[in-house]
C-alpha positions as CSV (number, residue, x, y, z in Angstrom):
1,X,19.0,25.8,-3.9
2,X,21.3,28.2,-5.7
3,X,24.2,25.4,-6.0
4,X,21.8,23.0,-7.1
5,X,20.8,25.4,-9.8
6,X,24.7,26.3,-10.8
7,X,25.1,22.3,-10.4
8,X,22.8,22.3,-13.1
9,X,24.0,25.4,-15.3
10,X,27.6,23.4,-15.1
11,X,26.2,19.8,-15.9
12,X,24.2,21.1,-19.4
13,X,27.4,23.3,-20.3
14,X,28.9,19.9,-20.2
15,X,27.0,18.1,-21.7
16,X,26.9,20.4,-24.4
17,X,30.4,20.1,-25.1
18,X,30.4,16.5,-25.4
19,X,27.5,16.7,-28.0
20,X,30.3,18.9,-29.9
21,X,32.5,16.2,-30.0
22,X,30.3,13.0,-30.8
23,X,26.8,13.2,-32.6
24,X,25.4,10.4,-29.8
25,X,24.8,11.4,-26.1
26,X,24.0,9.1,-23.3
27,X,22.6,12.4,-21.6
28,X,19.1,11.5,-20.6
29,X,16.9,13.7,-18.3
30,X,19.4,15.8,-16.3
31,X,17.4,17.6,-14.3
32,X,15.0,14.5,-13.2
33,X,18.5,12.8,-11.9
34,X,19.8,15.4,-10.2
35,X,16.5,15.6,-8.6
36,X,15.6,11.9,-7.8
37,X,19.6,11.9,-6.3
38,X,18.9,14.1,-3.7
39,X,19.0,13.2,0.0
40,X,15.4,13.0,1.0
41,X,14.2,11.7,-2.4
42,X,14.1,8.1,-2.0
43,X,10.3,7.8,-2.3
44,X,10.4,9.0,-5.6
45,X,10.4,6.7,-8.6
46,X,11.6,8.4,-12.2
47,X,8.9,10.0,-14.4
48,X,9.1,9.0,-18.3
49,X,9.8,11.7,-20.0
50,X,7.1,11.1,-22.6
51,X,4.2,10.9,-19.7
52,X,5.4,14.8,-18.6
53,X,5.3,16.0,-22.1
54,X,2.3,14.2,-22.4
55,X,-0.4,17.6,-22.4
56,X,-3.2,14.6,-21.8
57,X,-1.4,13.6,-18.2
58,X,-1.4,17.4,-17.2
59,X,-5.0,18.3,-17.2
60,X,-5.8,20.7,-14.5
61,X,-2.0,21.1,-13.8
62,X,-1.2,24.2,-15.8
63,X,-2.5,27.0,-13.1
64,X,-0.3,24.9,-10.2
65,X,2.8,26.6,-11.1
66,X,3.6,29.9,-13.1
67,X,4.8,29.6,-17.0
68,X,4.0,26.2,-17.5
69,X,5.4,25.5,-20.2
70,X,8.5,26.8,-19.3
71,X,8.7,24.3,-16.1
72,X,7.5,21.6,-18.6
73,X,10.5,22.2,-20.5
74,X,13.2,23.0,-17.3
75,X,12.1,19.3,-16.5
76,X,12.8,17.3,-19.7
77,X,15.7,19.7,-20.8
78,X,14.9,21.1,-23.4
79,X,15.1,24.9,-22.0
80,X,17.8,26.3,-24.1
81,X,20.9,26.7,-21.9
82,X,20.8,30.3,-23.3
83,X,17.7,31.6,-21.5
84,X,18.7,29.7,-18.6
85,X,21.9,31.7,-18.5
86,X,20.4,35.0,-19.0
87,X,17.5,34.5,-16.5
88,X,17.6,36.9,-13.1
89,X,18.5,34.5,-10.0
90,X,15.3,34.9,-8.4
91,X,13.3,33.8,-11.3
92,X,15.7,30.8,-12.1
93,X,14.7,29.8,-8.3
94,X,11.3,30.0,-8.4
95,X,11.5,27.7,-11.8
96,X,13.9,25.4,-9.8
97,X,10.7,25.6,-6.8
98,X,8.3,25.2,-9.3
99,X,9.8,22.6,-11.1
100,X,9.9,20.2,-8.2
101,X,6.5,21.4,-7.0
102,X,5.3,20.3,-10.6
103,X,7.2,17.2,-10.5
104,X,5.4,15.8,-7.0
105,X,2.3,16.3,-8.4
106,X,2.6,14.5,-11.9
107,X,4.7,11.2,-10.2
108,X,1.2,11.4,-7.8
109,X,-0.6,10.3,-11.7
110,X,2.1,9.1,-12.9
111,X,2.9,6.6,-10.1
112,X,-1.1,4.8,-10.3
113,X,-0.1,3.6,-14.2
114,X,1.2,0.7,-15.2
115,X,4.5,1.5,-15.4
116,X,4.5,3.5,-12.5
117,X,3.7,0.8,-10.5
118,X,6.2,-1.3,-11.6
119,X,8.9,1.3,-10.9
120,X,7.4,1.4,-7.0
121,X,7.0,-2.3,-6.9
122,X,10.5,-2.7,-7.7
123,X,10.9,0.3,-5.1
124,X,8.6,-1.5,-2.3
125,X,10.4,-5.2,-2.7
126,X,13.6,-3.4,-1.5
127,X,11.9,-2.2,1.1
128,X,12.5,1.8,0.1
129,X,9.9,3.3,2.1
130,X,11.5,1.5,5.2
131,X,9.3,-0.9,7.6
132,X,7.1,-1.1,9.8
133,X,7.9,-0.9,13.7
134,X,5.4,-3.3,14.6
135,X,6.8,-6.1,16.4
136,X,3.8,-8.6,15.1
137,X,3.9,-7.3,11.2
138,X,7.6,-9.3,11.4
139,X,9.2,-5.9,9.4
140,X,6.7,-5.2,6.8
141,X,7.5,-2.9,4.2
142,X,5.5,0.1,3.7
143,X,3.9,2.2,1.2
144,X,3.7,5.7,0.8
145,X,0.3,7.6,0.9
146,X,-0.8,11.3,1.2
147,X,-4.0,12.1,3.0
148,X,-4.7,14.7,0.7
149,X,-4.2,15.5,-3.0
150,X,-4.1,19.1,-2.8
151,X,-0.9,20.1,-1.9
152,X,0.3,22.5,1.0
153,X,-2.2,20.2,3.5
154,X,0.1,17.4,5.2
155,X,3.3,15.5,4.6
156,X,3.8,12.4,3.4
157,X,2.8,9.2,5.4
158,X,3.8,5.5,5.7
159,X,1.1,2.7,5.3
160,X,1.4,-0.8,6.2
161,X,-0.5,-3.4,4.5
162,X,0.1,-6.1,7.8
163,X,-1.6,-3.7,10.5
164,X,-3.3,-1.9,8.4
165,X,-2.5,1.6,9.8
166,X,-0.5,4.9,9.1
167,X,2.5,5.9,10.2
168,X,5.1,9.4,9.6
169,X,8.5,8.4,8.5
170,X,11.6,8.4,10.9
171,X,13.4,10.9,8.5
172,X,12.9,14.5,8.8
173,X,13.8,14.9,5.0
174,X,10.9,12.4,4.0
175,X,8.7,14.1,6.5
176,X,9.0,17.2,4.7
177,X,7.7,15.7,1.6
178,X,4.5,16.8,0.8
179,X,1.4,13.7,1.0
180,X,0.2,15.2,-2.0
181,X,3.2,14.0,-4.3
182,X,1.5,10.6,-4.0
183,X,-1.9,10.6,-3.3
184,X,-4.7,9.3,-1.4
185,X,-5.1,6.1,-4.0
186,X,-1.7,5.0,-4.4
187,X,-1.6,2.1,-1.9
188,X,-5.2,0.5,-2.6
189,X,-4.2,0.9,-6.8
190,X,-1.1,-0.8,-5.8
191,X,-2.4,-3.9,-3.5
192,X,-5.3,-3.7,-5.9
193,X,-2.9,-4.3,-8.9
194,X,-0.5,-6.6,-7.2
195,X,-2.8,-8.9,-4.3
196,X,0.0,-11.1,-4.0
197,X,2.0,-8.3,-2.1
198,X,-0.8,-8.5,0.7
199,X,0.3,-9.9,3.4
200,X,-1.6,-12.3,6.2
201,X,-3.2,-9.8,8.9
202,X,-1.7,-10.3,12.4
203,X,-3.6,-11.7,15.1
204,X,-1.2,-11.3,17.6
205,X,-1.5,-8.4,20.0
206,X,0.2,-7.1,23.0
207,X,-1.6,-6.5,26.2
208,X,0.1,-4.8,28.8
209,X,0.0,-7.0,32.3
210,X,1.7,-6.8,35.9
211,X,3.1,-9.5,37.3
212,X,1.5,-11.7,35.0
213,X,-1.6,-10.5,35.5
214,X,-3.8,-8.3,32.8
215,X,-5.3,-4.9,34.0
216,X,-9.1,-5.0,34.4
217,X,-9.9,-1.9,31.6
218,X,-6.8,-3.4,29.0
219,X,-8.0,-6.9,29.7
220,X,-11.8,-6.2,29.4
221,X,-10.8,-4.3,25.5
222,X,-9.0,-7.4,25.0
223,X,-11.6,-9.6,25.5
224,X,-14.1,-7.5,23.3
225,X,-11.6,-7.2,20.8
226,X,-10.7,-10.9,20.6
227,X,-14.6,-12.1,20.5
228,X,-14.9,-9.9,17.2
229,X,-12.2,-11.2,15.5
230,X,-13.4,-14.7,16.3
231,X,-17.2,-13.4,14.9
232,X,-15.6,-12.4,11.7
233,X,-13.6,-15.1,11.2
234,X,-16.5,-17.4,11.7
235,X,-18.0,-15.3,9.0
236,X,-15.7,-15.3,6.7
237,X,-15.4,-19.3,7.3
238,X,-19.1,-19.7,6.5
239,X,-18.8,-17.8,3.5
240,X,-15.6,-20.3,2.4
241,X,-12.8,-17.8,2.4
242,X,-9.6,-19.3,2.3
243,X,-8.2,-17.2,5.9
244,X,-4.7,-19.0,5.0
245,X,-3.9,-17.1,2.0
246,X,-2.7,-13.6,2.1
247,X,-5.7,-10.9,1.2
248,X,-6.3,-9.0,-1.2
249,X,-7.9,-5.6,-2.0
250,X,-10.8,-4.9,-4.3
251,X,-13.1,-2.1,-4.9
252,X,-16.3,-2.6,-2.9
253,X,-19.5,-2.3,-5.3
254,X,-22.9,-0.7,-4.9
């Protein structure tokens, strides 16, 4: 964390000096690239500046980290490189700690807008949260999803909107990221905003045999499995659902 910091010292003294020599500066939000370029950071999208400094999106944020404003202002740069300079080491790290803290938890809002999920549609087409490792979902990409939104509870995980289930992500960087730095209702908002990304459910399923032959206890779950999805299926046929188009998410009244 320390060279990160001096990284950051060094990159606005810089900066600075440029801004001596021409009245334009195509300096934009140091601190939020320096962040979203680290190793491990691939889930995140960039925050608009405007949305942070925003005191309307940071309702019930300000007792999540200490000086707020101050970490408000570390994030958009517009901490004078003066008190940054004069600031003790251990307080400039537990700005740089609560900075990112602070960060997670506004791309969590900022990330179920509109432009937010554009950024992470843009993110999930090139498949940035990686795939899933089921065979029959044919390498589906994968949404990121906490199972909490306090933070401090569980790490991030990986959904898939094929098989429908959760899994932890092969990195141990993005396992360290904290679930709550994107929410429980990212990946419904997300489906819910963009259906067409839904893709067809698998009906495909492996069942485990030897020689050929199906063991009793796998084969008899098998069975009971595949006479429910046939149920719903005719259900779904005598309501006229169209079971060749991909599905779609929508919030379930009463």
């Amino acid at each position: 964390m320390a060279e990160e910091i001096e990284q950051r010292l060094t990159s606005e003294r810089d900066v600075n000096m440029d801004n001596e020599d021409s009245e334009s500066s195509d300096y934009v939000d140091m601190w939020i690239e320096l962040f979203l370029g680290r190793k491990g950071h691939e889930y995140f999208c960039e925050v608009d500046s405007d949305y942070i400094t925003d005191r309307f999106n940071l309702i019930n944020l300000q007792k999540s980290v200490s000086k707020f404003t101050q970490v408000v202002q570390y994030i958009v740069d517009e901490l004078d490189e003066s008190t940054l300079e004069n600031m003790p080491r251990q307080r400039l790290e537990q700005l740089e700690k609560d900075a990112r803290k602070f960060y997670g938890l506004i791309h969590a809002r900022y990330i179920i807008t509109v432009k937010g999920l554009q950024k992470m549609l843009i993110k999930y087409k090139d498949a940035d949260f990686g795939r899933c490792l089921r065979v029959y979902c044919n390498f589906q990409p994968l949404l990121p999803v906490g199972l909490h939104d306090v933070p401090g509870e569980d790490c991030v995980k990986l959904y898939c909107p094929s098989c429908e289930d959760l899994y932890n992500p092969k990195s141990s960087r993005h396992a360290s990221i904290d679930g709550a730095y994107f929410g429980t209702s990212f990946p419904g908002m997300f489906l819910q905003a963009y259906p067409e990304m839904t893709p067809k459910h698998p009906v495909k399923r492996y069942v485990p045999k030897i020689f050929g032959f199906e063991l009793h206890k796998q084969a008899q779950l098998s069975r009971w499995q595949e006479l429910q999805r046939l149920k719903l299926i005719k259900k779904l046929e005598d309501k006229k659902v169209d079971l060749n188009k991909s599905g779609g998410y929508k919030l379930l009244e009463g």
